[in-house]
C-alpha positions as CSV (number, residue, x, y, z in Angstrom):
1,X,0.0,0.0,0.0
2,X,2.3,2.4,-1.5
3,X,-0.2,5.7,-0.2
4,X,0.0,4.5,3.4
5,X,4.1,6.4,3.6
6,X,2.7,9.1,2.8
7,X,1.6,9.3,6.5
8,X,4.8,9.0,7.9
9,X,5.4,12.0,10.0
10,X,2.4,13.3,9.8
11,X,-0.8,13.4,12.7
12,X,-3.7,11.8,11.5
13,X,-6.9,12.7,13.1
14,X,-9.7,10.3,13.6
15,X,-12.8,12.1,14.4
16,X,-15.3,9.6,16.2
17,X,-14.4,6.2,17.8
18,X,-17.1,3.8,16.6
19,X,-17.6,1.2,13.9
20,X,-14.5,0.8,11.9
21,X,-13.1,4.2,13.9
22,X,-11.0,2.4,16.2
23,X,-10.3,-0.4,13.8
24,X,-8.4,2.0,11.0
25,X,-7.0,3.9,14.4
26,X,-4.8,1.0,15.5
27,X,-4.2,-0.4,12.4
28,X,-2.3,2.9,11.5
29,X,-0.7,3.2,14.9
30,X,0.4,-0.2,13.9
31,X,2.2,1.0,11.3
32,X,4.0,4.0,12.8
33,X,1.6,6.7,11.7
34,X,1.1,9.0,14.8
35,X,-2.8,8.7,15.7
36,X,-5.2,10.9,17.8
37,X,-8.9,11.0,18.2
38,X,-11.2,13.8,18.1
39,X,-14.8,13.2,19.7
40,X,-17.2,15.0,22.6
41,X,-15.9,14.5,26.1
42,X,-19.8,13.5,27.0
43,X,-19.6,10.7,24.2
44,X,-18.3,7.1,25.5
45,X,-16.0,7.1,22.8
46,X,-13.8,9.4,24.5
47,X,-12.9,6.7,27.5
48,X,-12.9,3.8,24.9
49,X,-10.1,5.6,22.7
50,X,-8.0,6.4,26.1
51,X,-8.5,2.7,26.8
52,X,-7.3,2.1,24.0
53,X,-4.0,4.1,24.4
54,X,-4.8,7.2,22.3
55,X,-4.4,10.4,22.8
56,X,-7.9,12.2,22.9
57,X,-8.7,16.1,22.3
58,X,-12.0,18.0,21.4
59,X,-13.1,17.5,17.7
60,X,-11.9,21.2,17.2
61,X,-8.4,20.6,19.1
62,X,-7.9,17.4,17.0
63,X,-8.3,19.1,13.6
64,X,-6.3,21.6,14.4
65,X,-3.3,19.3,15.5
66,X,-3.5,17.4,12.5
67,X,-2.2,16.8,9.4
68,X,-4.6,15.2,8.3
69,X,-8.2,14.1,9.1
70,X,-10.6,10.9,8.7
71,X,-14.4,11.3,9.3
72,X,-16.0,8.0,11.4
């Protein structure tokens, strides 16, 4: 997957933790792309990410840390 280097170095921003959220999340992690996740502090997803081992911010903090950004 040739595209995937392209990440390298850069923050990629998963807003949302839920169906295939957390799936694509550690599967990037996994392959050395630095991960955070954006969601609601109310929502549940926000303890499941930092379960997880994520680092967690506000959807607006998120986006503006990142390089880039994936809608869940």
């Amino acid at each position: 997957m040739e595209e995937l280097w392209d990440f390298r170095g850069k923050t990629v921003a998963i807003l949302g933790y839920r169906n295939e959220g957390p799936m694509v999340a550690r599967w990037l992690r996994e392959q050395g792309v630095h991960v955070l996740i954006g969601c609601n502090e109310w929502w549940d997803e926000w303890e499941a990410a930092r379960r997880d081992g994520f680092e967690v911010y506000s959807l607006e903090d998120a986006t503006a840390y990142a390089d880039v950004i994936q809608v869940w």
